[in-house]
VEXKEZA-886012 format. One record per residue (C-alpha): residue number from 1; residue in three letters; chain; x, y, z. Coordinates in steps of 0.001 Angstrom, whole numbers, padded with zeros to 6 digits, always signed. Layout:
BEGIN
- n	res	chain	u	v	w
- NUM	ALA	A	X	Y	Z
...
! end
This chain:
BEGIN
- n	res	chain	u	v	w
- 1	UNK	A	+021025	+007559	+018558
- 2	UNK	A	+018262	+004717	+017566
- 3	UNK	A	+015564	+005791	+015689
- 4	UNK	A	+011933	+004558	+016322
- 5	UNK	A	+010376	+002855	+013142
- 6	UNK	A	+006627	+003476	+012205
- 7	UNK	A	+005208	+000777	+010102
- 8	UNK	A	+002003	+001623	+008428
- 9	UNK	A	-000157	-000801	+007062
- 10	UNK	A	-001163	-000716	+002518
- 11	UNK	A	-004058	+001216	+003341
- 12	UNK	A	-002196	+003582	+005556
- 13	UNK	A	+000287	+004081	+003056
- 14	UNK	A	-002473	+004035	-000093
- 15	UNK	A	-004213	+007091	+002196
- 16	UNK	A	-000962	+009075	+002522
- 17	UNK	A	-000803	+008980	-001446
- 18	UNK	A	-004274	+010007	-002060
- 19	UNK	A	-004376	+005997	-004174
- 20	UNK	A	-006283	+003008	-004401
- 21	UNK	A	-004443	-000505	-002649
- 22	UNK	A	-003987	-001493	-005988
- 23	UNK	A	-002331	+001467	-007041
- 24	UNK	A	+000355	+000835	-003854
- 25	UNK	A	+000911	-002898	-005251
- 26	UNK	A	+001861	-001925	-008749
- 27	UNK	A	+004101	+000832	-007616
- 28	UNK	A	+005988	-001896	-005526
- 29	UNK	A	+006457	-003424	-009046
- 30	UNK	A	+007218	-000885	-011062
- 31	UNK	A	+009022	+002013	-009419
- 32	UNK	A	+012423	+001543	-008046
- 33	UNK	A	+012439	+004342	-006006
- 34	UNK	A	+009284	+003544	-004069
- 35	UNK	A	+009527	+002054	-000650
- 36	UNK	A	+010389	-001350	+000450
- 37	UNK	A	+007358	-003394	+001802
- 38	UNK	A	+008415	-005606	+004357
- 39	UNK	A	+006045	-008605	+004830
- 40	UNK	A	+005058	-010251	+008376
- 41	UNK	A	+003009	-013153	+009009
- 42	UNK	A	+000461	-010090	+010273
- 43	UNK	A	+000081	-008667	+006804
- 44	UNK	A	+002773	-006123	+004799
- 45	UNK	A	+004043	-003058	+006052
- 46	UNK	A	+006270	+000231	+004900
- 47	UNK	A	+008296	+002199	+006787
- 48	UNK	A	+006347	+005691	+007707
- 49	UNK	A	+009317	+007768	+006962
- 50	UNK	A	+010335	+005951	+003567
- 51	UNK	A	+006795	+006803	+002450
- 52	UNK	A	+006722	+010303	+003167
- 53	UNK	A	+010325	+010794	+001815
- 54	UNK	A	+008887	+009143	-001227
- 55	UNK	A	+005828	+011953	-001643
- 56	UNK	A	+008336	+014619	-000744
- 57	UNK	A	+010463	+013126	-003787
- 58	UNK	A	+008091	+014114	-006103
- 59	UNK	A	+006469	+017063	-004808
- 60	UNK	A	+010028	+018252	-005718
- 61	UNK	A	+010676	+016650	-009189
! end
């Protein structure tokens, strides 16, 4: 069955995380476990569900 993908933009993602942009950036640099960002010639984007699996992740740890 295919999936539907939800890309959501740094902001979007920096909202979901209750973080500044700058906060998303250095977490793409420094935490293995968070999300891929995929890049476009339209800007960056993550993958909606990655993201929320991500907060989930911790809520847990």
């Amino acid at each position: 069955m295919d999936k539907d993908i939800k890309l959501i933009t740094v902001s979007q993602t920096a909202n979901l995380l209750a973080v500044h942009r700058s906060t998303i950036y250095r977490l793409v640099r420094t935490d293995d476990e968070f999300p891929k960002i995929y890049e476009f010639g339209f800007g960056k984007r993550f993958n909606k569900d990655d993201v929320i699996e991500y907060i989930n992740s911790r809520k847990a740890a």
